[in-house]
C-alpha beads as a LAMMPS data file, in Angstrom:
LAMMPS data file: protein, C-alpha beads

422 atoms
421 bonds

1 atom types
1 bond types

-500.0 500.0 xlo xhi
-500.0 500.0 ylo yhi
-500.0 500.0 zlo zhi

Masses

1 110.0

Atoms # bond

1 1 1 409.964 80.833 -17.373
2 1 1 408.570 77.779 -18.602
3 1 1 407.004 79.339 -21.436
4 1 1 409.989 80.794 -22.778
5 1 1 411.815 77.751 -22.212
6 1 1 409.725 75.653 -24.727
7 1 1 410.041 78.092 -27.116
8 1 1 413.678 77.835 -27.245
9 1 1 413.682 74.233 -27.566
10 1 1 411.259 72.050 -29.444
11 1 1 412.174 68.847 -27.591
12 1 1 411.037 70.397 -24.420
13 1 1 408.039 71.614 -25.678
14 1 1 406.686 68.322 -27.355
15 1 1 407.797 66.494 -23.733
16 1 1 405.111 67.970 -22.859
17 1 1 402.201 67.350 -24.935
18 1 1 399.849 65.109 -23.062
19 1 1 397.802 62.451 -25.298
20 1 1 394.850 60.287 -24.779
21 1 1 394.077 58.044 -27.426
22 1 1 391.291 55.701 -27.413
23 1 1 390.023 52.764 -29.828
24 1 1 386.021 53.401 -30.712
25 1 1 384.425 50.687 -32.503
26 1 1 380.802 51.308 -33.394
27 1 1 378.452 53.695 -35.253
28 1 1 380.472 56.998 -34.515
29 1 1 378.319 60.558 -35.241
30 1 1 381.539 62.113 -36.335
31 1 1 378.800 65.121 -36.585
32 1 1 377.622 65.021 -33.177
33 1 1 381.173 64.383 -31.822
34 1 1 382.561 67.202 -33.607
35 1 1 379.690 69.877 -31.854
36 1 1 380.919 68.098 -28.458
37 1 1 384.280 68.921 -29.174
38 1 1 383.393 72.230 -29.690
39 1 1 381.066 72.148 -26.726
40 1 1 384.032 70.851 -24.807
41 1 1 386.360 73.497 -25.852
42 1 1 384.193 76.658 -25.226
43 1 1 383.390 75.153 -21.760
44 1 1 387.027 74.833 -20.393
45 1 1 388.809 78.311 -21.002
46 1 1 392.338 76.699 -20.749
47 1 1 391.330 74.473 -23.830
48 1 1 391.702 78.048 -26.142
49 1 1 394.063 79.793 -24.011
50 1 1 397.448 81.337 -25.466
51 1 1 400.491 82.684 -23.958
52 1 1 401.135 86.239 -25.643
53 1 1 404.837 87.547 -24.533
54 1 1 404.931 91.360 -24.007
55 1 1 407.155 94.117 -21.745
56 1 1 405.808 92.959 -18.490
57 1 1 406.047 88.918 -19.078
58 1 1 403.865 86.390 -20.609
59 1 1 399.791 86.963 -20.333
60 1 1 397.340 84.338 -20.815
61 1 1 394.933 85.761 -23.634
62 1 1 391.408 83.720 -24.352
63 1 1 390.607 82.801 -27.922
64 1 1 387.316 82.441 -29.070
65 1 1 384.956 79.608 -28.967
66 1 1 386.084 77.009 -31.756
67 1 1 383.731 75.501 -34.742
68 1 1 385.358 72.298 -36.080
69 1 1 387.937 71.944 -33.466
70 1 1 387.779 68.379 -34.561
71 1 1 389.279 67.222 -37.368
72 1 1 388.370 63.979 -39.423
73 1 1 390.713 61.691 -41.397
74 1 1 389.410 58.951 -43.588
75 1 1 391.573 56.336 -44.174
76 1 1 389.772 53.524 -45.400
77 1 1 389.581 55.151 -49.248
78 1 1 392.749 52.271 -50.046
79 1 1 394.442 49.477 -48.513
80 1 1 393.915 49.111 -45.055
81 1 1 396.388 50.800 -42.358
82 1 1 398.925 48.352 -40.612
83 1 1 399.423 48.948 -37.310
84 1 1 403.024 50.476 -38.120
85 1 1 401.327 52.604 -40.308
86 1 1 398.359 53.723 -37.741
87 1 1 401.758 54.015 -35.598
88 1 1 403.119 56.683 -37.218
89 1 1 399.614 58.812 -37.644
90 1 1 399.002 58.551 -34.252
91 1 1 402.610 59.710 -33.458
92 1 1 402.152 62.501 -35.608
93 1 1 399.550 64.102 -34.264
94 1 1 401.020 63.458 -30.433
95 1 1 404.672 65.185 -31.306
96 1 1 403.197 67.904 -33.789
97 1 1 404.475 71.455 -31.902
98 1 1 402.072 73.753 -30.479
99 1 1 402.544 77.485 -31.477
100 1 1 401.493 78.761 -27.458
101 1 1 401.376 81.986 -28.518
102 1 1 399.196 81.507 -31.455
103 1 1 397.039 78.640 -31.774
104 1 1 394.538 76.461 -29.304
105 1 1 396.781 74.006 -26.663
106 1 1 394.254 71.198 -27.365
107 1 1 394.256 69.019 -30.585
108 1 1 391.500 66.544 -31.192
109 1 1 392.058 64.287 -34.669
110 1 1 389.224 61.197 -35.324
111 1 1 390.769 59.051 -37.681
112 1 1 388.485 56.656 -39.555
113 1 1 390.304 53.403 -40.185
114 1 1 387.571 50.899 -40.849
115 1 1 383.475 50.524 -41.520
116 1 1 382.899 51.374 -37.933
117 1 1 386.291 51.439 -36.936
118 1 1 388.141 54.848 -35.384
119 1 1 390.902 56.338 -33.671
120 1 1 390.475 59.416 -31.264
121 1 1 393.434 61.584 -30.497
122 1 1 393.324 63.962 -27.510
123 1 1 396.420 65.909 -27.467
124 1 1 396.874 68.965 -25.081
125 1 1 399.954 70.647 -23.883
126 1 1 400.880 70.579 -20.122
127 1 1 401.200 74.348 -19.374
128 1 1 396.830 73.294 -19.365
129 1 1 396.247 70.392 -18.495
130 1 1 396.923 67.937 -15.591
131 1 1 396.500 64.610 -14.971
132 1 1 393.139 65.092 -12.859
133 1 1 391.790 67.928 -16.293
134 1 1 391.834 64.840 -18.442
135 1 1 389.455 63.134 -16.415
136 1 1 387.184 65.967 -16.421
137 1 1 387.642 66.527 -19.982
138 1 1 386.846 62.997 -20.774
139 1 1 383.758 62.918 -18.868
140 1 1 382.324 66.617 -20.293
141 1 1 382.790 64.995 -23.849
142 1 1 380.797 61.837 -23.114
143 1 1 377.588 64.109 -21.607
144 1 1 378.390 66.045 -24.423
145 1 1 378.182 63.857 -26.976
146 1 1 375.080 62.324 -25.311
147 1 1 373.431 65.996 -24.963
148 1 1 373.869 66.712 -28.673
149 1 1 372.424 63.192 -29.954
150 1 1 369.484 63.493 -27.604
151 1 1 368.880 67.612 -28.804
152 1 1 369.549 68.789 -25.601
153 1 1 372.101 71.293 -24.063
154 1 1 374.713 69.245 -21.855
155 1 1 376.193 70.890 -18.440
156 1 1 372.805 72.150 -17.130
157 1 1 373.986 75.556 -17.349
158 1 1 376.719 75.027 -14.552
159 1 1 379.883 77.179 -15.158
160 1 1 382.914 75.488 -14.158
161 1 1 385.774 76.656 -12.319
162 1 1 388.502 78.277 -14.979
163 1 1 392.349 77.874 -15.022
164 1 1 392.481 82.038 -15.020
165 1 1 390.649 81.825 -11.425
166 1 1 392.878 79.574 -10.317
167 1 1 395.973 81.345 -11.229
168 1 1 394.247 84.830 -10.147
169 1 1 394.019 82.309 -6.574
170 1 1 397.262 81.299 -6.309
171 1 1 398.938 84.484 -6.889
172 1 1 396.775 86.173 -4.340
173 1 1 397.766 83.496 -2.118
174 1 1 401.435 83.541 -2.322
175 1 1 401.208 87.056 -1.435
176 1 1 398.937 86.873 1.041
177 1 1 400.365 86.159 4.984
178 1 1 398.432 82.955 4.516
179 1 1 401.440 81.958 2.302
180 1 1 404.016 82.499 5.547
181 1 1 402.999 79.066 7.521
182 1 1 403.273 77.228 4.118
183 1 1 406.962 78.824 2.705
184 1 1 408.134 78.252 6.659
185 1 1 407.420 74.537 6.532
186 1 1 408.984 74.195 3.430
187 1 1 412.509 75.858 3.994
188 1 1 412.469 73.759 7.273
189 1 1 411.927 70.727 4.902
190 1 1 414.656 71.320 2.473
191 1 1 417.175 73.301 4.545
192 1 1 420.697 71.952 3.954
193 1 1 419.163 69.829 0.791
194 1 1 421.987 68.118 -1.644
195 1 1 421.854 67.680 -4.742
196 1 1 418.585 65.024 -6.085
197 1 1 418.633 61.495 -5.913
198 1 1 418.926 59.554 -8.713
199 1 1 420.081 56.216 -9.850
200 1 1 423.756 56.200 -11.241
201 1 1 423.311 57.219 -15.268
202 1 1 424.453 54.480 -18.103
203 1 1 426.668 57.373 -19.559
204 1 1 427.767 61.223 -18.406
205 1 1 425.081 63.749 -18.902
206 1 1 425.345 66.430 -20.681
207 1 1 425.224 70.211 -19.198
208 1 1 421.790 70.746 -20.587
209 1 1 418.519 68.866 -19.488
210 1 1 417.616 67.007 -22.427
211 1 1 413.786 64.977 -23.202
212 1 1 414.398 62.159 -24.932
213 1 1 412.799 59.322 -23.273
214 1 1 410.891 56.051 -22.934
215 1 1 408.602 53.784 -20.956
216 1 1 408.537 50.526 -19.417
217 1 1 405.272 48.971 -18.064
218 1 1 405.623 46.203 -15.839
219 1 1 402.788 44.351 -12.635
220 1 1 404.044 43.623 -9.699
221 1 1 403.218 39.923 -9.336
222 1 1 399.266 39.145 -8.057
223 1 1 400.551 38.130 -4.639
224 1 1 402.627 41.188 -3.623
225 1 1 400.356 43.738 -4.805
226 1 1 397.328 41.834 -2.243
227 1 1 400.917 42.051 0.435
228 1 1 401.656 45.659 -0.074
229 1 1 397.372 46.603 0.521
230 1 1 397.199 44.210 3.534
231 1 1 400.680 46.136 5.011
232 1 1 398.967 49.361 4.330
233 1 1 395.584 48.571 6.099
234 1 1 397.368 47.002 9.219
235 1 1 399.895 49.926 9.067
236 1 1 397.031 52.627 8.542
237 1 1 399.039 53.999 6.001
238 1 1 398.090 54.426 2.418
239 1 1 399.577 52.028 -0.546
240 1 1 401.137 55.519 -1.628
241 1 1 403.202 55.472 1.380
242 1 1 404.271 52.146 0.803
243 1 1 405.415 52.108 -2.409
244 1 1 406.753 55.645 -1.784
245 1 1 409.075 54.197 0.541
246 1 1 410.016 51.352 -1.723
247 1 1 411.150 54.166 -4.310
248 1 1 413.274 55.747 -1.567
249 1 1 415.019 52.729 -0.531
250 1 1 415.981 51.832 -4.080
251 1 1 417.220 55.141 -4.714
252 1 1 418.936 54.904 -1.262
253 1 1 420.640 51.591 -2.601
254 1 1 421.374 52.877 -5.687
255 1 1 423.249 56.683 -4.965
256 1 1 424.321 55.283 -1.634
257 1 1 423.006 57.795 0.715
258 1 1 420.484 58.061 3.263
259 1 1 419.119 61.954 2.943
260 1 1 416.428 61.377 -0.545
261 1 1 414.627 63.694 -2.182
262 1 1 411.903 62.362 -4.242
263 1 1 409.425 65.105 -6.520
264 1 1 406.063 64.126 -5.401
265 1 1 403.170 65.698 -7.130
266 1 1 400.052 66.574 -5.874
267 1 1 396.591 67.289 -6.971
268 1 1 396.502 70.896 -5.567
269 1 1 392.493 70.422 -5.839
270 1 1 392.127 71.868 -2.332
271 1 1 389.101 74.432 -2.871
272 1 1 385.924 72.482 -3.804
273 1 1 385.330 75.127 -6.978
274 1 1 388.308 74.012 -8.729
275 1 1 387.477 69.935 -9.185
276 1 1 385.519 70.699 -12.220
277 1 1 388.751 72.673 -13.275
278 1 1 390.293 71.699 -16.494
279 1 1 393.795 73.138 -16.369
280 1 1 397.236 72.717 -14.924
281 1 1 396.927 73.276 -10.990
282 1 1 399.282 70.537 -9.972
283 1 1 401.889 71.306 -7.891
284 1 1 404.985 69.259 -7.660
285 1 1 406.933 69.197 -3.997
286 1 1 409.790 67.485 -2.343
287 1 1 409.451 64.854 -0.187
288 1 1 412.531 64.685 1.514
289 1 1 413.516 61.211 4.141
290 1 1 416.042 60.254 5.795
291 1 1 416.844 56.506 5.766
292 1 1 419.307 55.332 8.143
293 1 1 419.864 52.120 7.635
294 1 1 419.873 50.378 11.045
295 1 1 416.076 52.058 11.279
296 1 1 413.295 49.475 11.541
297 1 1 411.290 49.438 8.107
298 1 1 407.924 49.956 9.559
299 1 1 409.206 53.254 11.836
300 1 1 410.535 54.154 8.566
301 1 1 407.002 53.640 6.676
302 1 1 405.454 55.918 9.116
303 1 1 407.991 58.858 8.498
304 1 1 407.193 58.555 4.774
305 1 1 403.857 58.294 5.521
306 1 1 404.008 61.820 7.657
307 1 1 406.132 63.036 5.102
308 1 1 403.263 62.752 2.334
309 1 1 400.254 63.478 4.642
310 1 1 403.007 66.908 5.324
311 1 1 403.096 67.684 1.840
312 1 1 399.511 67.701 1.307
313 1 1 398.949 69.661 4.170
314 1 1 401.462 72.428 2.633
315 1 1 400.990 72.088 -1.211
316 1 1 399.082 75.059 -2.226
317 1 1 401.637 77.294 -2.241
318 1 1 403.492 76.168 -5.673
319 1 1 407.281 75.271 -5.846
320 1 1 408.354 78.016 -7.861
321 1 1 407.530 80.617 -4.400
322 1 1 409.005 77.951 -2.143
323 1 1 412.344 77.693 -4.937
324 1 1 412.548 81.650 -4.263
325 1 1 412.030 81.886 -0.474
326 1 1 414.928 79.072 -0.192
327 1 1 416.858 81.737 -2.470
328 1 1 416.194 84.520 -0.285
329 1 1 416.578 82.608 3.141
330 1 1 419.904 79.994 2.118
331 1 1 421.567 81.755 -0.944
332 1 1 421.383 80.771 -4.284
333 1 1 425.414 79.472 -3.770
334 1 1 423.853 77.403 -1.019
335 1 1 421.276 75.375 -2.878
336 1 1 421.597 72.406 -5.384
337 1 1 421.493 72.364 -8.656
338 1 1 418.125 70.321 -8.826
339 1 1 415.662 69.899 -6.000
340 1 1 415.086 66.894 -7.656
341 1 1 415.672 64.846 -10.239
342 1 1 413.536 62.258 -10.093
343 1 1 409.300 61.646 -9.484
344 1 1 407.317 59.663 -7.974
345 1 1 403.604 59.876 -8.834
346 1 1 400.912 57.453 -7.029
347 1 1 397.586 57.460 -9.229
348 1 1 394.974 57.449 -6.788
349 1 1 392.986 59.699 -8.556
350 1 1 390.555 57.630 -10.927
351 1 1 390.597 58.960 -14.377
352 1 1 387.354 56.826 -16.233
353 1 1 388.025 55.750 -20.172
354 1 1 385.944 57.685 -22.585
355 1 1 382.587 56.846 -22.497
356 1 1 380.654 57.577 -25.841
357 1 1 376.499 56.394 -26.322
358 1 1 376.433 53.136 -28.371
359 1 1 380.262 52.908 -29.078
360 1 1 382.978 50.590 -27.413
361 1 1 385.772 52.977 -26.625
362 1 1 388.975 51.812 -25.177
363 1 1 392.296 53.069 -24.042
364 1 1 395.103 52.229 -27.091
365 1 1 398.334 52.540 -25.286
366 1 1 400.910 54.896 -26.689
367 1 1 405.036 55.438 -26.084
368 1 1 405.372 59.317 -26.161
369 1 1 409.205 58.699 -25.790
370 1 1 409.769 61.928 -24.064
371 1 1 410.945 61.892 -20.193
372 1 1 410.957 64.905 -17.914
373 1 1 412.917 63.494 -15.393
374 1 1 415.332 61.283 -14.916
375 1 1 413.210 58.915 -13.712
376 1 1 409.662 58.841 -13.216
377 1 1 407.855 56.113 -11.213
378 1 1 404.444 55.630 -11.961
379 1 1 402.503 53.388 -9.449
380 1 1 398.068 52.670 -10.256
381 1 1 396.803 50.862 -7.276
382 1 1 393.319 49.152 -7.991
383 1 1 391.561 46.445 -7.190
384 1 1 392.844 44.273 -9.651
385 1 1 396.589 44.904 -8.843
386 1 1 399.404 47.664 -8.738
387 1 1 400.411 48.497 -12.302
388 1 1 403.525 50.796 -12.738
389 1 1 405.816 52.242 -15.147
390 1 1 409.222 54.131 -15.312
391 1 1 409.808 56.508 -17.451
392 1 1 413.144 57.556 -18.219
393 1 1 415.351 59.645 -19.889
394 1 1 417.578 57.464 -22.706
395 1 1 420.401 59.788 -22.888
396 1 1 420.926 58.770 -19.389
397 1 1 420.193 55.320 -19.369
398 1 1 419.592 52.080 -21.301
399 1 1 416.441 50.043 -21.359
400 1 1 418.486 47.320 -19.716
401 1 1 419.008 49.417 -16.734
402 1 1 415.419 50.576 -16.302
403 1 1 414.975 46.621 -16.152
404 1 1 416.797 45.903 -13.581
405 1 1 415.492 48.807 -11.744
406 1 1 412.086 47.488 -11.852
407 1 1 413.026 44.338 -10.900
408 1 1 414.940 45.430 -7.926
409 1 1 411.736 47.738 -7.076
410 1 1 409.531 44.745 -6.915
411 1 1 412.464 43.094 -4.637
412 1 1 412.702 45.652 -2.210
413 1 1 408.415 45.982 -1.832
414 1 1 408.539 42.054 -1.438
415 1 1 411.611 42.765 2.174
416 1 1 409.410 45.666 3.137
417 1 1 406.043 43.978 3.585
418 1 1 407.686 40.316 4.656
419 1 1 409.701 42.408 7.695
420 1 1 406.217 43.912 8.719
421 1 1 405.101 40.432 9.026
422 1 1 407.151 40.646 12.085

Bonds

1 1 1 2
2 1 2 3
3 1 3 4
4 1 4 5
5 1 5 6
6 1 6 7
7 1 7 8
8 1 8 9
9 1 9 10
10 1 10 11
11 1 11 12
12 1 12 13
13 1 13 14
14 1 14 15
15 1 15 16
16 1 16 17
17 1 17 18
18 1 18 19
19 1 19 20
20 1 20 21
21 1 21 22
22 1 22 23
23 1 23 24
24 1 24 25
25 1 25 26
26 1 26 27
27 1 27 28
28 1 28 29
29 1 29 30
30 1 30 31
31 1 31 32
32 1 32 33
33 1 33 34
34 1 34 35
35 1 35 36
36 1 36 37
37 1 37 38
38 1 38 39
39 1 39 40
40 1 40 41
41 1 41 42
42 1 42 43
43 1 43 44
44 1 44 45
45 1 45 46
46 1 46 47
47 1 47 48
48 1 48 49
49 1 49 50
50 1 50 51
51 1 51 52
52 1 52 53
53 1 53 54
54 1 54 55
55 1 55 56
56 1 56 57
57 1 57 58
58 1 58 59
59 1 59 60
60 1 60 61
61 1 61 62
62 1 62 63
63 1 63 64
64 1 64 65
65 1 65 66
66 1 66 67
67 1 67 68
68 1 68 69
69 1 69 70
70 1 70 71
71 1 71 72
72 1 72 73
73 1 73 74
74 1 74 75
75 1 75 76
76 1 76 77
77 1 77 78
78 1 78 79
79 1 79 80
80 1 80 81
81 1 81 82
82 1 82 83
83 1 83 84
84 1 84 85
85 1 85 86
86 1 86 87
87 1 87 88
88 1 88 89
89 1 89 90
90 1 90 91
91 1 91 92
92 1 92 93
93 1 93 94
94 1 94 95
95 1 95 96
96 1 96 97
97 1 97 98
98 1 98 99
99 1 99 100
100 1 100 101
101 1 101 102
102 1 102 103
103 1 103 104
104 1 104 105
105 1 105 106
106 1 106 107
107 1 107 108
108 1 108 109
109 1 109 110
110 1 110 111
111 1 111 112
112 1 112 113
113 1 113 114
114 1 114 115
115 1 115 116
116 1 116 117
117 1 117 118
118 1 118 119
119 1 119 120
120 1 120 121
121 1 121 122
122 1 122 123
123 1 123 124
124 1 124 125
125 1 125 126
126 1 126 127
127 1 127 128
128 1 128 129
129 1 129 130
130 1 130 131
131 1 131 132
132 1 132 133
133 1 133 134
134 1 134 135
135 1 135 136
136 1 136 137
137 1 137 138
138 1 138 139
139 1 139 140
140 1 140 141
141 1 141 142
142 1 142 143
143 1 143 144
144 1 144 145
145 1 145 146
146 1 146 147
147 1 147 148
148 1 148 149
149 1 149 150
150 1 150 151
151 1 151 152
152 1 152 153
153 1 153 154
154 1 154 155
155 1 155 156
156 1 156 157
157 1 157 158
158 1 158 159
159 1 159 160
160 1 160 161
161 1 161 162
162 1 162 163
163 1 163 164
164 1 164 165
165 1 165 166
166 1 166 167
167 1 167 168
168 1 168 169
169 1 169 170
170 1 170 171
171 1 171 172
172 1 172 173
173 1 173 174
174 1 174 175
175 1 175 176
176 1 176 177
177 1 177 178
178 1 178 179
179 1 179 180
180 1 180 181
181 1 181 182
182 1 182 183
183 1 183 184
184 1 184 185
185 1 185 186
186 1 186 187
187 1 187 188
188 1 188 189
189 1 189 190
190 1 190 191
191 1 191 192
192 1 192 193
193 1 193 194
194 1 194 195
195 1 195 196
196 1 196 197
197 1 197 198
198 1 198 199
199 1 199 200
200 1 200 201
201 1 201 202
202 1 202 203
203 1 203 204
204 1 204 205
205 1 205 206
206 1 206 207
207 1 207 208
208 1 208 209
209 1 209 210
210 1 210 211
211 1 211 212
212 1 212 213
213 1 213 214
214 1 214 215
215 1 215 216
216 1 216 217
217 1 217 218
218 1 218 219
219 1 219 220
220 1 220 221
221 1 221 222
222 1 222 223
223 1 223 224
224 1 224 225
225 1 225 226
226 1 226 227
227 1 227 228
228 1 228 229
229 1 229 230
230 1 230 231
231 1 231 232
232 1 232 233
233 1 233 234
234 1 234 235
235 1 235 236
236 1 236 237
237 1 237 238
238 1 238 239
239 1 239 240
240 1 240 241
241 1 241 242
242 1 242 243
243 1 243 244
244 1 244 245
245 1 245 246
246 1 246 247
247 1 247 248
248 1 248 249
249 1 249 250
250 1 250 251
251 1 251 252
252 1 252 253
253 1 253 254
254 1 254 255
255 1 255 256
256 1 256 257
257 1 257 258
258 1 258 259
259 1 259 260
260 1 260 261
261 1 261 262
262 1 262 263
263 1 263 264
264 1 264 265
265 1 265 266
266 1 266 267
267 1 267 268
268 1 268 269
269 1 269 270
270 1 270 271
271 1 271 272
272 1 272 273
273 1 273 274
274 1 274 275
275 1 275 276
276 1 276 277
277 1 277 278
278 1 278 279
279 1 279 280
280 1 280 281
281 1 281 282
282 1 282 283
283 1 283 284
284 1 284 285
285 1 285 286
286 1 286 287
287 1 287 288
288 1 288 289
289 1 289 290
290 1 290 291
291 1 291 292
292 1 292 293
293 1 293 294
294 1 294 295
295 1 295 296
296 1 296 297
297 1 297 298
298 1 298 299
299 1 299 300
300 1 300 301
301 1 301 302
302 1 302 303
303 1 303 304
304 1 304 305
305 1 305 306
306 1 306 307
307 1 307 308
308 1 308 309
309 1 309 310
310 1 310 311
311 1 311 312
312 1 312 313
313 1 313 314
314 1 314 315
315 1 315 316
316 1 316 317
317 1 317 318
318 1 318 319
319 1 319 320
320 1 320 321
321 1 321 322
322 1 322 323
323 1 323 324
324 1 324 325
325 1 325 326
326 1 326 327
327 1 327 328
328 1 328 329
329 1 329 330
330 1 330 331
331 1 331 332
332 1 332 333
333 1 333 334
334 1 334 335
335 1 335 336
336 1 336 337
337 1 337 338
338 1 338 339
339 1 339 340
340 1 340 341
341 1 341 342
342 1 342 343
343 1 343 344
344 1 344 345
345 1 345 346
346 1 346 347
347 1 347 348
348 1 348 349
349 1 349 350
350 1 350 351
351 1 351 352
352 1 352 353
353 1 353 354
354 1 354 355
355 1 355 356
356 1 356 357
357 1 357 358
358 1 358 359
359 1 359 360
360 1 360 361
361 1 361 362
362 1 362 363
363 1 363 364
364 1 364 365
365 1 365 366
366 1 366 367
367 1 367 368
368 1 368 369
369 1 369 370
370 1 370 371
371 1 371 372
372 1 372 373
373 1 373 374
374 1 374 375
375 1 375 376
376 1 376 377
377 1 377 378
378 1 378 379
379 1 379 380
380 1 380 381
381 1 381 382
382 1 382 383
383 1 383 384
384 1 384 385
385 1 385 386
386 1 386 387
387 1 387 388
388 1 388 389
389 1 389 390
390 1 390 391
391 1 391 392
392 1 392 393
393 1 393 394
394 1 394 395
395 1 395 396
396 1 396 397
397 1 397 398
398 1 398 399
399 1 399 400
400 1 400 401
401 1 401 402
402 1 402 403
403 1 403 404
404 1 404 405
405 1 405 406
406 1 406 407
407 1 407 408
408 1 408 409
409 1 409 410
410 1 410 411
411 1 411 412
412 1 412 413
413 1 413 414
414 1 414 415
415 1 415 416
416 1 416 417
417 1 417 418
418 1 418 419
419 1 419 420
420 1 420 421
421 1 421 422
């Protein structure tokens, strides 16, 4: 379904490409880099999978094992690039469309831009990669670079786990009785469920989902984010559950209801075999609260807190199956129109920056200005702070908005861990 969908519309389908782009200053072996590319791709399956449409539905179909998957551009033959211009190469290699059904879903571009000066564009398209694969793929092409400058073969012969496995898994899964406890938890979660939370839209939408989209980064000041890890330790709850909870109460504040439904993703990483995984096993859920709003914040922090550790506990079984067994139970008549419409993702998943021998790499940030949601909330605890970031669709609302939603996110953390003071 998702398949077919992108190739209907193009906006969909580039909302979905998934970049990594980092900086590398330093004596680059484009030649060695290029053989780890190709190392990289013939190790992950997904990397060279396409999606071949025939009678019975869409079938994954394995191409083979790339030479040259990476592709050099030199730019330094004339006037240097300004960064407007290295702008717009970068941006065309993020947004350039996938054919699924005919060509690799990974892209990797090196452009040269200086004496020992590059650019390194990942691009891969969602339907293979998650947020977890990236980390994996990033790693596999540092050991591989290092294996191919040092003469040696990288992975020590160690087969990882495939994304053909894991959907061979899931399927046999869903269908298995194992899938019963999971499906029942579920449909007791979301029976009754209106439509999505969301915060009020700038202007009306229109009867189609659309992808056009933005991002704003913000910090939440030095203070609160050391407030909001202190609450979670004396709460034993995790930061996720606190600024989960935040989210809710906005959105609470802002549709002016108390039952919210928030699409929470999760890793899905449950069998040991599939960490190495490159490939899209995510599985997004809802986690649904009610808020009344005489409830004490901190008996509230522990239902959100039950609600995630719930979701976990249930996630394998992917929303799709739970979407139809709410069909089946409730009536299609009887459900909403979205489960959700808008995400809230807590990064507590470490993906490491690229890491190649003898070359400073480093992240280069990058707008894809493509939203999937409504709204998106991005949280990255760490030790040095909380970093977040909304993304949001900009047929449905300004930038102006999106400021003001951040700042009233940062206001309502700042009540939530003063009241557990008390």
């Amino acid at each position: 379904m998702l398949f077919t969908s992108m190739l209907a519309n193009p906006d969909e389908n580039r909302a979905f490409n998934v970049e990594n782009i980092h900086v590398l200053r330093g004596p680059v072996d484009a030649i060695a880099l290029g053989r780890a590319v190709d190392l990289v791709v013939e190790r992950h399956e997904s990397l060279r999978t396409v999606f071949v449409t025939g009678p019975e539905g869409v079938a994954l179909r394995v191409l083979p094992a790339p030479t040259g998957a990476l592709v050099c551009r030199d730019h330094t033959g004339g006037a240097p690039l300004s960064p407007a211009a290295l702008e717009d190469v970068v941006r065309a290699d993020t947004e350039h469309l996938f054919d699924l059904a005919g060509e690799r879903p990974s892209r990797f571009t090196l452009h040269r831009t200086g004496e020992e000066e590059y650019v390194l564009v990942v691009v891969v398209h969602h339907l293979v990669l998650d947020g977890w694969s990236m980390g994996v793929l990033l790693d596999d092409l540092g050991a591989a670079y290092a294996a191919v400058r040092a003469g040696e073969r990288p992975f020590g012969g160690e087969q990882p786990g495939q994304l053909g496995d894991f959907a061979r898994y899931q399927r046999e899964l869903t269908s298995s009785p194992a899938a019963v406890p999971l499906l029942d938890f579920w449909a007791r979660q979301l029976a009754g469920l209106q439509d999505g939370s969301t915060v009020p839209y700038d202007r009306p939408a229109r009867p189609y989902q659309t992808f056009a989209g933005d991002r704003l980064d913000f910090e939440l000041p030095a203070a609160l984010a050391r407030s909001v890890g202190e609450a979670a330790r004396a709460e034993r709850v995790t930061v996720a559950a606190v600024t989960l909870l935040a989210y809710q109460l906005l959105l609470r504040e802002y549709a002016g209801q108390e039952d919210i439904v928030v699409g929470v993703p999760t890793a899905n990483r449950v069998q040991p075999w599939t960490h190495d995984c490159v490939g899209f096993l995510t599985n997004t859920h809802c986690v649904r609260s009610k808020l009344p709003a005489r409830t004490p914040l901190r008996d509230l922090l522990h239902a959100t807190a039950r609600a995630l550790t719930d979701a976990l506990r249930h996630q394998e079984v992917p929303l799709i199956a739970v979407y139809e067994d709410l069909i089946a139970r409730y009536g299609a008549d009887n459900l909403p129109p979205y489960l959700f419409r808008t995400l809230f993702i807590c990064h507590t998943h470490r993906v490491a920056p690229l890491a190649l021998e003898g070359v400073a790499c480093a992240r280069r940030p990058f707008s894809q200005q493509a939203s999937k949601a409504d709204i998106t909330l991005n949280v990255w605890p760490d030790g040095a702070g909380i970093r977040c970031q909304i993304e949001y669709n900009t047929d449905l609302y300004d930038a102006s908005t999106m400021e003001r939603v951040a700042e009233r996110y940062r206001g309502v953390l700042s009540d939530i861990v003063n009241d557990l003071v008390w």
